[in-house]
C-alpha positions in Angstrom: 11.5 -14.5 -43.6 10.9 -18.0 -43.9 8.0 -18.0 -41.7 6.2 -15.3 -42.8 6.5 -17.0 -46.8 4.7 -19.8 -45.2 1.9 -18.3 -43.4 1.4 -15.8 -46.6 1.4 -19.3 -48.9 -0.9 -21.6 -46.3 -3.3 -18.2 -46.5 -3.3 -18.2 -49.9 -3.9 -22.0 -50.1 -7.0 -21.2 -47.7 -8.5 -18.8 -49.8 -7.9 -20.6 -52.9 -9.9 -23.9 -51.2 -12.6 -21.5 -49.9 -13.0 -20.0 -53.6 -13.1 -23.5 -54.8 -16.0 -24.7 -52.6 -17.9 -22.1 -54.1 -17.7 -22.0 -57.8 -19.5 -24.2 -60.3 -17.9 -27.0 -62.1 -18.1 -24.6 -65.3 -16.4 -21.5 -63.2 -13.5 -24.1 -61.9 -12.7 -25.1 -64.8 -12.7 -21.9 -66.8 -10.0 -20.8 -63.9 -8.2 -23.5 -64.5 -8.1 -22.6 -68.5 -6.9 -18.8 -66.9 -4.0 -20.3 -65.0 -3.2 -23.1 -67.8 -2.9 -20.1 -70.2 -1.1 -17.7 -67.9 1.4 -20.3 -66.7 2.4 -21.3 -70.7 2.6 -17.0 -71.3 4.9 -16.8 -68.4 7.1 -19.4 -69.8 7.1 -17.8 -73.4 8.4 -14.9 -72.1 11.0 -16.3 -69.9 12.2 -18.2 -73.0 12.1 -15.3 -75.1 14.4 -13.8 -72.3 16.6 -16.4 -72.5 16.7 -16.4 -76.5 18.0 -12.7 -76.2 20.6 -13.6 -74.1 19.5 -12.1 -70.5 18.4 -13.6 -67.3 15.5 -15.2 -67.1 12.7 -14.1 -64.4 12.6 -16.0 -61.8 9.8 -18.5 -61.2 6.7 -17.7 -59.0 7.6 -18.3 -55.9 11.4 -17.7 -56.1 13.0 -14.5 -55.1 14.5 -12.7 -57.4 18.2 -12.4 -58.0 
């Protein structure tokens, strides 16, 4: 399984570097507001989760338990 993880992340790494070459200095860093604001969303709610007293989700990237 651990092989195929990395092949799946060294694609997605491609395709994010290929995306890159193409956008505008304006478009990059208007996705780079997106993930900023997505990543800080995704820890509200694991803290929210964790304030209620349950699991919190795991991070991108790790399995879940």
């Amino acid at each position: 399984a651990g092989e195929a993880r990395l092949r799946e992340l060294l694609d997605h790494h491609a395709q994010a570097v290929e995306l890159d070459a193409i956008l505008t200095p304006e478009q990059r860093a208007k996705v780079r507001r997106i993930r900023e604001n997505m990543r800080k969303e995704m820890e509200a709610r694991r803290s929210l989760l964790e304030d209620l007293g349950g699991p919190p989700p795991p991070r991108h990237g790790e399995p879940g338990k």
